[in-house]
Structures are given as structure tokens and as C-alpha cells.
C-alpha positions in Angstrom: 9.6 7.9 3.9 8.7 5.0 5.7 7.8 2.8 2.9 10.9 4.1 0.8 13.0 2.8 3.9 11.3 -0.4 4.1 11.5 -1.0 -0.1 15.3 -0.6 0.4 15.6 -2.8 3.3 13.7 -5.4 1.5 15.7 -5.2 -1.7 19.0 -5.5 0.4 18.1 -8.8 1.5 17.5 -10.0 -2.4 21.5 -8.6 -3.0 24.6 -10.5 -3.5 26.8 -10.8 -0.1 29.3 -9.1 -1.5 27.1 -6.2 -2.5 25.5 -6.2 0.7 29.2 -5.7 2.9 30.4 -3.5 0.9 27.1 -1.3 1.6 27.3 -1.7 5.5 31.4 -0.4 5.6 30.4 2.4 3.2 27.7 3.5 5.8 29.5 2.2 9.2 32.6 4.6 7.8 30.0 7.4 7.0 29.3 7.5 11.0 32.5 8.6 12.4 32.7 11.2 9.3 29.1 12.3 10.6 29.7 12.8 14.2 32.8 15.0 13.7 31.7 17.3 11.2 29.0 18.3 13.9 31.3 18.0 16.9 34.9 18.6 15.6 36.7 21.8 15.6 37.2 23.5 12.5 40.2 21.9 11.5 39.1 18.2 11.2 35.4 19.3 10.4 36.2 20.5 7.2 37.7 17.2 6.2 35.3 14.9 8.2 32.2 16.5 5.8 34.3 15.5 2.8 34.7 12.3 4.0 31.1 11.9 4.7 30.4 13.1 1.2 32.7 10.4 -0.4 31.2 7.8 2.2 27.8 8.5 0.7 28.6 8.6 -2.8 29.7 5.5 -2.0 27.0 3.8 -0.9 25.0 5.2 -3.7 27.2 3.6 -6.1 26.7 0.3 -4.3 23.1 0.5 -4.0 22.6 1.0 -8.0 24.7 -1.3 -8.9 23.2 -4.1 -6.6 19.9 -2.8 -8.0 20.9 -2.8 -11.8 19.0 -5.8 -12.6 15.5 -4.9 -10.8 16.0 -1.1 -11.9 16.3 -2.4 -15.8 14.0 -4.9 -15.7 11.3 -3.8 -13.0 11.6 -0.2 -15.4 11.0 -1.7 -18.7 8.4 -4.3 -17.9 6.5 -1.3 -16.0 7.0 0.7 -19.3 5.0 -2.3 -21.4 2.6 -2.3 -19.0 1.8 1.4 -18.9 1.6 1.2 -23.0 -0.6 -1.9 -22.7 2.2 -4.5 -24.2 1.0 -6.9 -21.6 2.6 -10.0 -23.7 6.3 -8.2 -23.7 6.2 -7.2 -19.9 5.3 -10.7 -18.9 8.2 -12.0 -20.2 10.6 -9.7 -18.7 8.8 -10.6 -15.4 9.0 -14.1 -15.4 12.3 -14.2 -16.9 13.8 -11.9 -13.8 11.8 -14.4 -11.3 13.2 -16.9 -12.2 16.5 -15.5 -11.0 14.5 -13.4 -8.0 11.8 -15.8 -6.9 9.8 -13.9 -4.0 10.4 -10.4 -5.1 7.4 -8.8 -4.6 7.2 -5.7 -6.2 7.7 -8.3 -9.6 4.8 -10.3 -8.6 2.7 -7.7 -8.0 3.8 -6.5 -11.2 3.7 -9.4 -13.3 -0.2 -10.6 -11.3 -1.5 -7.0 -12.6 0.0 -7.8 -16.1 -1.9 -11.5 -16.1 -5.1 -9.5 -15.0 -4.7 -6.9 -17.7 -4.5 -10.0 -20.4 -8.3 -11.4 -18.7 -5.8 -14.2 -17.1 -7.5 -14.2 -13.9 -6.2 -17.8 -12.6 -2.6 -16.6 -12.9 -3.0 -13.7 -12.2 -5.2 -14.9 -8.7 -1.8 -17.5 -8.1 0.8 -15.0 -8.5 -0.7 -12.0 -6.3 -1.9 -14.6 -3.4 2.0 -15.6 -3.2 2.7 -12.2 -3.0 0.7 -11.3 -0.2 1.6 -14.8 1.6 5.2 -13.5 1.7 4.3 -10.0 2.7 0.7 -9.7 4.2 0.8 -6.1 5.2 2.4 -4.7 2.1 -0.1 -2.8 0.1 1.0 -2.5 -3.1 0.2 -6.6 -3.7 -2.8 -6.5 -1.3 -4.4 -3.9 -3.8 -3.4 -5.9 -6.9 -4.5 -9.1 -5.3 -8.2 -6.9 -4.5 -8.3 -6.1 -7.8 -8.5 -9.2 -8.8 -11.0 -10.7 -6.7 -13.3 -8.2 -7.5 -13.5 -8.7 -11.1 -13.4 -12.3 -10.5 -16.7 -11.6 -9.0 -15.6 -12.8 -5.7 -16.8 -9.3 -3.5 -17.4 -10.5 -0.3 -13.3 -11.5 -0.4 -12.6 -8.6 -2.4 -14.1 -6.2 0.4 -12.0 -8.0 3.0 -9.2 -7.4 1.1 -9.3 -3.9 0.2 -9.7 -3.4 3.8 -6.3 -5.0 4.8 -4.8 -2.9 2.0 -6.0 0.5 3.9 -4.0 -1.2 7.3 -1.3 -1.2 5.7 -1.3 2.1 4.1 -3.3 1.6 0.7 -4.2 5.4 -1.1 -7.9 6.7 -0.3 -8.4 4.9 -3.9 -9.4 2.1 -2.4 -12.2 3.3 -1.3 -13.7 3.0 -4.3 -12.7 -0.5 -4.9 -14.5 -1.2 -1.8 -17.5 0.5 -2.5 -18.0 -1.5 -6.1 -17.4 -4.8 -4.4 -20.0 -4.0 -1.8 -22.6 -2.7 -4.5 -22.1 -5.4 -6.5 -22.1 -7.9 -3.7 -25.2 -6.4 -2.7 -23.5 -5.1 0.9 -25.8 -1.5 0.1 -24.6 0.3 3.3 -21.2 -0.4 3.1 -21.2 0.7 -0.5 -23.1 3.9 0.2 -20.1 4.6 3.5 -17.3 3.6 1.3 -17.7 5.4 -2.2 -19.2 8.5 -0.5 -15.7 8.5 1.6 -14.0 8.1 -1.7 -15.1 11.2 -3.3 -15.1 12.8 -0.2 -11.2 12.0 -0.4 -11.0 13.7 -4.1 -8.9 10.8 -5.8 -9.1 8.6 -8.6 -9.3 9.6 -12.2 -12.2 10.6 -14.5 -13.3 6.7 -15.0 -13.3 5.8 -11.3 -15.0 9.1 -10.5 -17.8 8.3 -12.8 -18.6 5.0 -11.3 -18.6 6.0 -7.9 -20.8 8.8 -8.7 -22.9 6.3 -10.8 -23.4 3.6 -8.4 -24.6 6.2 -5.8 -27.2 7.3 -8.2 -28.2 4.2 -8.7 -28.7 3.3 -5.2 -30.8 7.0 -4.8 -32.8 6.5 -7.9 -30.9 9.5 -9.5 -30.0 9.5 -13.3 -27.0 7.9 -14.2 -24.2 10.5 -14.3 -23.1 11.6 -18.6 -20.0 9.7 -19.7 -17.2 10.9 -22.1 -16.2 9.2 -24.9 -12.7 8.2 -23.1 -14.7 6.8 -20.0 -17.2 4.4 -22.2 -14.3 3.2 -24.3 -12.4 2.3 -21.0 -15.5 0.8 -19.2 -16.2 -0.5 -22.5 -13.2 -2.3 -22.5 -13.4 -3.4 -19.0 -17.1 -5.3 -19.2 -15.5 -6.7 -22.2 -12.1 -8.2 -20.5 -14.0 -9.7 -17.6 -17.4 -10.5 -19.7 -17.3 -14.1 -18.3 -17.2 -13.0 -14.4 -20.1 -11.3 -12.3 -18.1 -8.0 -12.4 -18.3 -7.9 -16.4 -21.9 -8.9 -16.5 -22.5 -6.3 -14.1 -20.9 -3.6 -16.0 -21.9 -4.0 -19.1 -25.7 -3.8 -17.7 -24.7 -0.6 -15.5 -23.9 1.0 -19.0 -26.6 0.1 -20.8 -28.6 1.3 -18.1 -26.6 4.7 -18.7 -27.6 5.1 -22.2 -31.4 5.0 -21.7 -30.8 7.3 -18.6 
């Protein structure tokens, strides 16, 4: 609830003025409606929950509508994204921020999109702005650890990934911090942080598998098997990021997977 109240707060500030009144009167005449359908008699209550009702729908109707551009936008350009159209959700990005300059949730947005494409400069630029504006929102401190780690750059990574858990990152990140530490050769933080993450049961079937994989590697286990789906994705990773420590890194862990 916290961060949905916060979201909304920050959005308000990105409105037009007139958008932004008209919100404050619908909610400052919700108030009186509020206090006397709890404390009026019958008579008035009865009305003063109507009016509360209408003061409401109000102020939803204000809110969408001084969202409409962000809810379109934001909404398709994250629907690109999920089918992998990184090209076409880029361009809804930057066109809306060019309009909306230090939105956030579009940066973060539009960073993750450059780091999907292997565009890790832009992607590095965008994300560090993001955080610079707001340093204890997690959504761009994870995208912006993301990054750093398969740039290679662990140590910062780590650091990173750490802040994001201040600020209320998911136990996900966990993870991320345990592959920067392996692969930054930080062993004991690595052992600490991707035991915790499976301890904390999230993260999907490819994140699952590398945790469990990089702690067999570190207890001289054999490697964990891997489905078809995982190897295309990690696959695909070592791949995208061939040209940074982190790709190198993987495509080795997966070859070392197949003679296991």
C-alpha cells in the first residue's frame, strides 16, 4: 500500500495544474461527506454517503484522465517489452520523455528495454539518471543492478543490489547478489546470499537453476540438469552480453554443465 501511495503521489506532481486542483476539491469535498456519514443522524447520513460516493468517483475520473498519457503509453511500451519488441517499446519511451523528462517508472522502463537490445551504455546512462532522481526507489535501483552486473562491473553491482533491498527490492535480489559476488569472486557473500534466495522460494525456473548451480559449483557438486527452456534462455543471455565478463562467464558455466 505504501508504495502504491507513493507512485500516486509521484505521478501527481508530473500532472497539469489544472488536473492537479481539480483532484485536491474532489478530495477536500469528500471530507465533510466522510465525517457525517459516520457522525450524522440518520437523516443527513444517508445523503452525506452519497455525496462521498459522488466525491470519489470523482476523483477517479480525475486521476485517469491526468494519467491517460502514462497509462497508454507506459501500458503498451511494457506490452513490447514483455513480447521482446525491444525496437517498438523504445520508441514509445523516448517519445513520452520527451514530453515527461524525469519520469521514472519510463526510465526504468526504457534502461531495461536498452539492456534487453545488449545496449549497455544507454542503458547504464538512462538507469543511473533514474536513480539520481530517486535513490531509494527500487524499481530503477534493480534495473540499474541489473545492468552493472552484466556489464561485469560486480563489486558495484553488489552495492547496488543491496540499496535495492533498503528500499524494499523482492527477495529476488538475492540472487542477483549472489551471481555478482560469485562471479566477482566475493565466495562467502555468494554462498550467504543465493542460499538466502532459495531459502526465500522466489524467482522462476532459470534463476532457480543458477543459484542452485553456482552453489554446486562452489561445493564441488555436479552441476544441476537443465531444461530445454532454461539453456535456450541462458543461451541467449551468454550470447547478448558475450563481450562482458558476465557473458564470458556464462557461457563457460554451461559448458561446464554439459560435461557434468
Amino acid at each position: 500500500m505504501g508504495h502504491i501511495i507513493l507512485h500516486i503521489f509521484k505521478q501527481f506532481r508530473s500532472w497539469e495544474r489544472l488536473a492537479q486542483i481539480s483532484f485536491v476539491m474532489a478530495l477536500l469535498f469528500s471530507i465533510p461527506a466522510l465525517i457525517f456519514s459516520v457522525i450524522g443522524d440518520e437523516t443527513i447520513r444517508g445523503y452525506a454517503v452519497i455525496s462521498l460516493m459522488a466525491s470519489l468517483f470523482v476523483a477517479q475520473l480525475i486521476f485517469l484522465w491526468a494519467n491517460r498519457g502514462m497509462v497508454n503509453d507506459y501500458t503498451r511500451a511494457q506490452r513490447h517489452f514483455l513480447r521482446g519488441e525491444f525496437g517498438q517499446a523504445v520508441i514509445i519511451l523516448k517519445n513520452y520523455l520527451q514530453n515527461h523528462p524525469k519520469d521514472v517508472q519510463a526510465m526504468t522502463l526504457l534502461g531495461n528495454t536498452y539492456r534487453q537490445q545488449g545496449d549497455l551504455e544507454a542503458s547504464h546512462a538512462i538507469l543511473l539518471e533514474a536513480v539520481n532522481i530517486q535513490p531509494m526507489n527500487y524499481f530503477p535501483l534493480y534495473g540499474f543492478g541489473r545492468t552493472l552486473l552484466v556489464a561485469g562491473q560486480f563489486s558495484e553491482a553488489i552495492t547496488t543490489f543491496q540499496k535495492t533491498l533498503k528500499a524494499g527490492g523482492h527477495a529476488i535480489t538475492y540472487f542477483d547478489i549472489g551471481e555478482a559476488a560469485y562471479f566477482g569472486g566475493d565466495i562467502p557473500t555468494a554462498q550467504k546470499a543465493l542460499s538466502r534466495g532459495l531459502a526465500e522460494g522466489g524467482g522462476d525456473e532459470n534463476r532457480v537453476w543458477m543459484a542452485t548451480a553456482l552453489l554446486a559449483q562452489l561445493e564441488n557438486h555436479t552441476l544441476p540438469p537443465l531444461s530445454d527452456a532454461s539453456r535456450t534462455y541462458w543461451l541467449a543471455q551468454a550470447k547478448l552480453f558475450e563481450n562482458t565478463p558476465y557473458g564470458k562467464a556464462i557461457k563457460i558455466l554451461l559448458a561446464n554443465q554439459q560435461q557434468s
